[in-house]
C-alpha positions, 0 to 999 in steps of 0.5 A: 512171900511165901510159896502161896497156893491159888485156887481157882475155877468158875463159881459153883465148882466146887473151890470152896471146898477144895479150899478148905480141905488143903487148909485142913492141916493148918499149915495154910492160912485160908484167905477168900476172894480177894477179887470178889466185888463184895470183898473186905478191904482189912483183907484187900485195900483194893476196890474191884469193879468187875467180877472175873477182874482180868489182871496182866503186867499192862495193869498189875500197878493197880493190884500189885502192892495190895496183893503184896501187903496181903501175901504178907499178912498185911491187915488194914483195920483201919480201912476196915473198921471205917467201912464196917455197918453191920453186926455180921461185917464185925463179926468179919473183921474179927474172923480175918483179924484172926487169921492174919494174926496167926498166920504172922505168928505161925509162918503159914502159908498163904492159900488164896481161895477166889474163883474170880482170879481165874482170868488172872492165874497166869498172872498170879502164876508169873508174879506172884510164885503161886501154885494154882489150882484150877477146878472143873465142874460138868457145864450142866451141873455149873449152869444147874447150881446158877438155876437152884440160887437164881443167880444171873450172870452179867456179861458187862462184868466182862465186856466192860475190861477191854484188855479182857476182851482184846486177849480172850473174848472179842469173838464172843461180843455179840453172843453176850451182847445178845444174851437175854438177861432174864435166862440164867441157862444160857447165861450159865453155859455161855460163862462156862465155856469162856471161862474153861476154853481159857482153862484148856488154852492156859493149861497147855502153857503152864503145864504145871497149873493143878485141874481137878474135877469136881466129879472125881473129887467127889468120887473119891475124895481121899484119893484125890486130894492125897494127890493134890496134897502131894503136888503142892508139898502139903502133909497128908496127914490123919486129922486132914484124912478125917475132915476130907471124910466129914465133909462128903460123907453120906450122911450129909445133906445132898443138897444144900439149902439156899442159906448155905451156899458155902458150906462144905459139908455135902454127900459128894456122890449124891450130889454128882447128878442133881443137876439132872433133876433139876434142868429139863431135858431141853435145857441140857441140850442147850447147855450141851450145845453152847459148851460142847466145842470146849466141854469134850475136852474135859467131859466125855459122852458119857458123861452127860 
């Protein structure tokens, strides 16, 4: 294996394009959310039940050769072409195919992009030699972007990984037991602060994980990804340089459109502060409320 990069933090904050912009050298071969329920198995033979799967040494059995296989550029298209059943999956498999095929011919390194490893970065830390890279977004801003799509979060996705629970989240039962399933605000600030308490918590132990805050990134996106690029020994180079530019200049979209949800192309400053146009004010004071315990040690009082 090869010194593989993991990046990782809530949905919404912003790892795609962190992602994208490590992998803008060409020395990574960009690999996208292996842990994702709705993933490809060329790419991961794994069925994942779970969003946010928890995986530690008491279940790495059911995880392990697969992540193996695929930090080795192991494709399954077998698997694949027998679970194919649309024009847009092929089109997939032929994109994935590629990028495994390159990465085997070019000795790239492997960049994991998945938001919902981030429960399992420590394991993907201690077993797996990754690097990882964690990404921050302000709660309101997080829980705004849930609003815009309309995405609800189930809390059974959680509830129902009972190691998950035992290590990180029994306190926090009731409150998602409770939660109404129709309100994606409340829903949005309490997925929040379980994900980025853990955040603060694992980040004292591994001292050496990357934080980056969307904010700061899309203030000053040449600064900060220079700094990331140097901490993970990647080469900054013009042609990156430029990409980084493209993909937050002001000409740029401030938003995107609800068909494009993974595109990386966005006025980074412009965007910082839609979420205030888009929540209500009474909204934001429940979201300040529900996170504040976690949110003041990464977001200060000026910046809500």
């Amino acid at each position: 294996m090869n010194n593989p990069i993991l990046v990782t933090g809530s949905h919404r904050s912003g790892t795609t394009w962190v992602g994208k912009m490590l992998s803008a050298n060409e020395d990574l071969a960009y690999i996208s959310e292996p842990l994702n329920v709705l993933h490809r198995p060329g790419v991961f033979r794994v069925p994942v039940k779970y969003w946010y799967s928890y995986i530690t040494h008491e279940n790495e059995n059911d995880y392990l050769p697969a992540f193996q296989e695929l930090l080795n550029f192991q494709y399954h298209l077998w698997l694949e072409i027998k679970s194919l059943s649309s024009i847009k999956d092929f089109l997939r498999m032929g994109r994935d195919f590629r990028i495994f095929s390159k990465a085997n011919l070019e000795g790239q390194r492997t960049l994991i992009k998945d938001p919902f490893a981030l429960f399992s970065s420590a394991w993907f830390a201690e077993k797996l030699n990754c690097q990882v890279v964690i990404t921050l977004r302000h709660p309101a801003g997080f829980t705004s972007s849930l609003k815009r799509l309309g995405w609800h979060f189930d809390f059974d996705n959680l509830l129902n990984q009972p190691l998950l629970m035992r290590d990180h989240l029994e306190k926090d039962r009731s409150a998602m037991q409770s939660v109404d399933k129709n309100d994606i605000v409340t829903q949005g600030a309490l997925l929040w602060k379980f994900i980025y308490r853990f955040v603060h918590l694992t980040s004292n132990l591994f001292p050496h994980f990357n934080l980056v805050r969307h904010e700061d990134l899309s203030l000053d996106p040449v600064t900060g990804f220079q700094n990331l690029y140097q901490k993970l020994g990647l080469d900054f180079t013009e042609k990156v340089k430029t990409k980084i530019l493209n993909s937050s200049s002001s000409e740029n979209p401030n938003k995107l459109s609800k068909n494009k949800t993974h595109s990386v192309n966005l006025d980074s400053r412009a965007n910082l502060d839609n979420w205030k146009k888009i929540l209500t004010p009474e909204e934001i004071s429940k979201i300040r409320a529900i996170t504040e315990d976690t949110s003041h040690h990464f977001y200060s009082e000026q910046d809500w």
